[in-house]
C-alpha positions as CSV (number, residue, x, y, z in Angstrom):
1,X,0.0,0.0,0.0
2,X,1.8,2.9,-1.4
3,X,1.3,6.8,-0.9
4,X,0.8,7.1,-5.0
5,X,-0.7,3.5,-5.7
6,X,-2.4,0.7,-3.9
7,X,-1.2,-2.9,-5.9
8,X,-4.7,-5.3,-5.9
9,X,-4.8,-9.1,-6.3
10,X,-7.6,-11.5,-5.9
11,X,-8.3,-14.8,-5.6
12,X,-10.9,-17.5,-6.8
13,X,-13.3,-18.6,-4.1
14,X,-11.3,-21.7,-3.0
15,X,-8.6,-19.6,-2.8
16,X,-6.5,-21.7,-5.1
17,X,-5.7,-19.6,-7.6
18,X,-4.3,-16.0,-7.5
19,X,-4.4,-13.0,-10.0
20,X,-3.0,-9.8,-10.2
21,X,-5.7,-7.1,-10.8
22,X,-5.1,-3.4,-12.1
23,X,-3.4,-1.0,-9.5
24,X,-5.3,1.7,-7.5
25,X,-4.2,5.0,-8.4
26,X,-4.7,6.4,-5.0
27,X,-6.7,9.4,-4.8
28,X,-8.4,10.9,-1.8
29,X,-9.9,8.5,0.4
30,X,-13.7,8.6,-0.4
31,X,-12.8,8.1,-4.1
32,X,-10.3,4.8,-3.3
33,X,-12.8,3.7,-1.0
34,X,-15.8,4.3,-3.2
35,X,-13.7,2.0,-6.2
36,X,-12.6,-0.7,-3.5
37,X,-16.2,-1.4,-2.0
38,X,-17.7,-1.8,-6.0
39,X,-14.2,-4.2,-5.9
40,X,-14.9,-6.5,-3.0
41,X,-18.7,-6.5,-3.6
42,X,-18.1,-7.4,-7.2
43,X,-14.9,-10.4,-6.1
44,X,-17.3,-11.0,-2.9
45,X,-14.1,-10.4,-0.7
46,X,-14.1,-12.1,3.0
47,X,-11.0,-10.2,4.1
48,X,-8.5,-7.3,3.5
49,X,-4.6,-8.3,3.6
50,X,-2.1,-5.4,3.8
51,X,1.2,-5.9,3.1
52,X,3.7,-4.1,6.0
53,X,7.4,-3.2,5.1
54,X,9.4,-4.3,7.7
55,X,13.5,-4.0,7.6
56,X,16.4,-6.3,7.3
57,X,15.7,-7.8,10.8
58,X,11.6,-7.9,10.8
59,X,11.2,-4.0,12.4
60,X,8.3,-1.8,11.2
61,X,9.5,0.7,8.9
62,X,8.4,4.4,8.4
63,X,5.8,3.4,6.0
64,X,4.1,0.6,8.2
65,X,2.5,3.0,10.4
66,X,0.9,4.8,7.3
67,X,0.1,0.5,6.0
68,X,-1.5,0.0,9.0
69,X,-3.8,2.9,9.8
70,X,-4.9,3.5,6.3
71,X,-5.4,-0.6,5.8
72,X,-7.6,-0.3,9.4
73,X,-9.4,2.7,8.2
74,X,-10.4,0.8,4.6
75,X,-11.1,-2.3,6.9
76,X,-13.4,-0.9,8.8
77,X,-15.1,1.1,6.6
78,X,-15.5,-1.8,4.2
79,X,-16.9,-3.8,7.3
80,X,-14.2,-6.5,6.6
81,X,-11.2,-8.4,8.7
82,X,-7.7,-7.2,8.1
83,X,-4.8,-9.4,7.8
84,X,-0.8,-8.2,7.9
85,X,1.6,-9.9,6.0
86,X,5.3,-9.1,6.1
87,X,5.8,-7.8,2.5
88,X,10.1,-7.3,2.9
89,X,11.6,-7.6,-0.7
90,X,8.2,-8.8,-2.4
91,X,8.3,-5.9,-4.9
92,X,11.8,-7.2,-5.7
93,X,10.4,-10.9,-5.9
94,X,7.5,-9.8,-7.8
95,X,9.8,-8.1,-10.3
96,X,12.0,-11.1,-10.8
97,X,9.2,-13.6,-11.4
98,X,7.2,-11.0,-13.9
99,X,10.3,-9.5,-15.4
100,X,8.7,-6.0,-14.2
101,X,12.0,-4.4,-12.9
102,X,11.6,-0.6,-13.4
103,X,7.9,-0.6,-13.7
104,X,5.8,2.4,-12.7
105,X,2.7,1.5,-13.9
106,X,1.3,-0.3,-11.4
107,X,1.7,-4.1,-12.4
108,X,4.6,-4.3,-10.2
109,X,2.6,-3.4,-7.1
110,X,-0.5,-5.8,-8.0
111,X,2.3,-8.7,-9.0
112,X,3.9,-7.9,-5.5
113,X,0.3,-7.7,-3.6
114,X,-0.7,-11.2,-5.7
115,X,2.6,-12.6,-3.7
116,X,1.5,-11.7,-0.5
117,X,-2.0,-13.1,-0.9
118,X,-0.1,-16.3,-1.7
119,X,1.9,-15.9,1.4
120,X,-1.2,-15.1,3.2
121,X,-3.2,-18.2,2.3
122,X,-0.7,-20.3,2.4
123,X,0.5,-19.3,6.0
124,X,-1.9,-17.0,7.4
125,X,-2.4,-15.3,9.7
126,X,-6.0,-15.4,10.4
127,X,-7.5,-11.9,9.4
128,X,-9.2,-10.1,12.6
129,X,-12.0,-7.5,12.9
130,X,-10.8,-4.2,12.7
131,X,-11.7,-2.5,16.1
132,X,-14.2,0.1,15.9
133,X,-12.4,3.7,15.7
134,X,-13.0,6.8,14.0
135,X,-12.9,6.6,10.4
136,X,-10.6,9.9,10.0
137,X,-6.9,10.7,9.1
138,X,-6.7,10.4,12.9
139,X,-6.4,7.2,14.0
140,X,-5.0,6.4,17.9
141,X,-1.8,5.2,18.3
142,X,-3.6,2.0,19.9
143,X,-5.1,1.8,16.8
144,X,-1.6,0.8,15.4
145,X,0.0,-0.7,18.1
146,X,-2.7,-3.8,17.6
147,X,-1.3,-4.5,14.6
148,X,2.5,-4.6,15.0
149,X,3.1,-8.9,15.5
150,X,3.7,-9.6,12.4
151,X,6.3,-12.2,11.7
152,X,9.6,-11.6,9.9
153,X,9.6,-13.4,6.6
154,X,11.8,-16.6,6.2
């Protein structure tokens, strides 16, 4: 979940087989959310998973705070679970397998987000309800601090 895109992957209903969809230009939040409720009710989505950058050694970076209070704040106001999955060096992964090194147009971030729905249903963990919190730009630090066990990837 990026400041200038959002990378979107789905699954089938079985959760077997994984695609890349288009990227979310991200816009103000009514309009993102606005395109990702027609999204889920359209795929029949069960659950959000956000993808959180941690460092070298598993830490949150800069950018997970802003991964986890906008994911919560889509979560909720999609009424669905949220899931966190540790997304260290998937964009690189995702470039490899796809051949998208360099790519700015948004298939990079969806191939990435495709490998960490993978990673989610094959490993978990379970997604949680989102609790109940404003829906503004200002979230509690609470808010975030529920979310920061995530394990380090392999």
């Amino acid at each position: 979940m990026g400041r200038r895109r959002i990378g979107l992957a789905g699954c089938d209903g079985l959760g077997l087989t994984v695609t890349p969809l288009i990227a979310l230009k991200r816009g103000d939040f009514d309009n993102d959310l606005s395109y990702l409720k027609q999204l889920c009710a359209e795929r029949r989505v069960e659950a959000l998973v956000v993808g959180m950058p941690l460092d070298d050694d598993g830490n949150p970076t800069l950018q997970a705070r802003h991964c986890q209070r906008y994911g919560a704040r889509l979560a909720r106001a999609l009424s669905l679970p949220m899931a966190l999955v540790n997304e260290h060096s998937s964009s690189w992964a995702a470039a490899e397998r796809h051949q998208l090194h360099g790519d700015r147009s948004g298939r990079l971030d969806s191939a990435a987000a495709a490998l960490l729905l993978e990673q989610w249903l094959a490993d978990g963990p379970e997604a949680q309800p989102v609790q109940m919190a404003p829906e503004s730009d200002g979230e509690t630090d609470a808010d975030a601090r529920s979310w920061t066990s995530i394990s380090p990837a392999p």
